[in-house]
C-alpha positions in Angstrom: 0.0 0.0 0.0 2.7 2.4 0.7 4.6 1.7 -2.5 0.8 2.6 -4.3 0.1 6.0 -2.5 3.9 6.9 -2.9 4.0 6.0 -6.9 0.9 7.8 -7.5 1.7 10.9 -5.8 5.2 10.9 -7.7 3.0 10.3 -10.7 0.5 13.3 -10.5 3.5 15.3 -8.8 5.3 14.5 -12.3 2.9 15.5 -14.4 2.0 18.3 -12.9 5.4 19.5 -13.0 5.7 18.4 -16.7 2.9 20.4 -17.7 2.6 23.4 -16.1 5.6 25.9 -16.2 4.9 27.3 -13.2 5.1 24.2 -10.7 8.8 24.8 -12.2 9.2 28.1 -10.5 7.7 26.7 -7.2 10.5 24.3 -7.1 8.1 21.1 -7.7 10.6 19.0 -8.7 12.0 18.7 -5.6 9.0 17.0 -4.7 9.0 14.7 -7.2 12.4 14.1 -6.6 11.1 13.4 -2.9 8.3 11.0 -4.0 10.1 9.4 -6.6 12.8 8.4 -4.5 10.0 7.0 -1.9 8.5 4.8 -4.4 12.3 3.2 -4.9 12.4 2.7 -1.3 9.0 0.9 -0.9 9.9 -0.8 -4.3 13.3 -2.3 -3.0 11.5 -3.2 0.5 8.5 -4.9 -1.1 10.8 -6.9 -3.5 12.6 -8.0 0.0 10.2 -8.6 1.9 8.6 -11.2 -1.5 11.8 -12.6 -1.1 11.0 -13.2 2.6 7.6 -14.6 2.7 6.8 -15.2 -1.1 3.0 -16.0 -1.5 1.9 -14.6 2.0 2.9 -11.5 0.5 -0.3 -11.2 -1.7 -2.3 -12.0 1.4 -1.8 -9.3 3.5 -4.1 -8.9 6.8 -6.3 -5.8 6.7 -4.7 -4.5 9.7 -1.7 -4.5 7.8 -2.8 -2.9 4.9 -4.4 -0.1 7.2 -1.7 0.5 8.5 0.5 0.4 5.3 -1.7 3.1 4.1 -1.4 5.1 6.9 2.4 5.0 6.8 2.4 6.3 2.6 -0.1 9.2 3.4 2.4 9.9 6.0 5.0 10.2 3.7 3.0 12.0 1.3 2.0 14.5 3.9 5.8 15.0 5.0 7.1 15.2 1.5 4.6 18.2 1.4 5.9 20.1 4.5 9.2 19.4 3.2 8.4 21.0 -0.1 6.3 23.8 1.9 8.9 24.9 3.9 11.3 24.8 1.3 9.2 27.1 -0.8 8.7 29.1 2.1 12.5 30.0 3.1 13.6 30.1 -1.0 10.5 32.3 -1.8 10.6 32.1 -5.7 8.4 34.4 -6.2 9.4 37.3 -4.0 5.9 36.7 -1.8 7.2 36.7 1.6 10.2 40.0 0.7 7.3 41.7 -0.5 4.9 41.7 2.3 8.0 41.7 4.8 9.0 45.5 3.1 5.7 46.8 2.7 5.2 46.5 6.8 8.7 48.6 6.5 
């Protein structure tokens, strides 16, 4: 389940970043970057962990996959404050300096 959430959020991160120049200026790559390299984590673990327990591995318990899901939205969701705060301290688009020199 975690290797699912993770690829499809590097998917639609991907496109999104593909097709709109500006998710470029917002520094979205870096989250794809993020998101991508999750899904070749949870790629290389599920490929161990076949290895491990071979046709139990199709079989998971539902607990198991609740809680598998709950682990990739957590990634998801900390990729995003990653990527937030990121934003946030490069300011690409000269938000933040703006408001911070019109209080001046």
């Amino acid at each position: 389940m975690t290797l699912l959430i993770t690829v499809f959020a590097a998917v639609i991160s991907t496109i999104v970043w593909y097709t709109k120049p500006s998710a470029r200026k917002l520094r979205l790559g870096m989250l794809t970057l993020m998101y991508w390299g999750a899904s070749l984590m949870w790629l290389v673990d599920a490929v161990a962990e076949y290895l491990e327990v071979r046709a139990e591995y199709f079989t998971p318990k539902p607990s198991d996959m609740l809680g598998d899901a709950f682990l990739g939205l957590s990634v998801v969701a900390l990729g995003l404050v990653i990527w937030l705060v990121n934003v946030l301290v490069k300011d690409p688009s000269g938000v933040i300096k703006n408001a911070l020199e019109r209080k001046n």
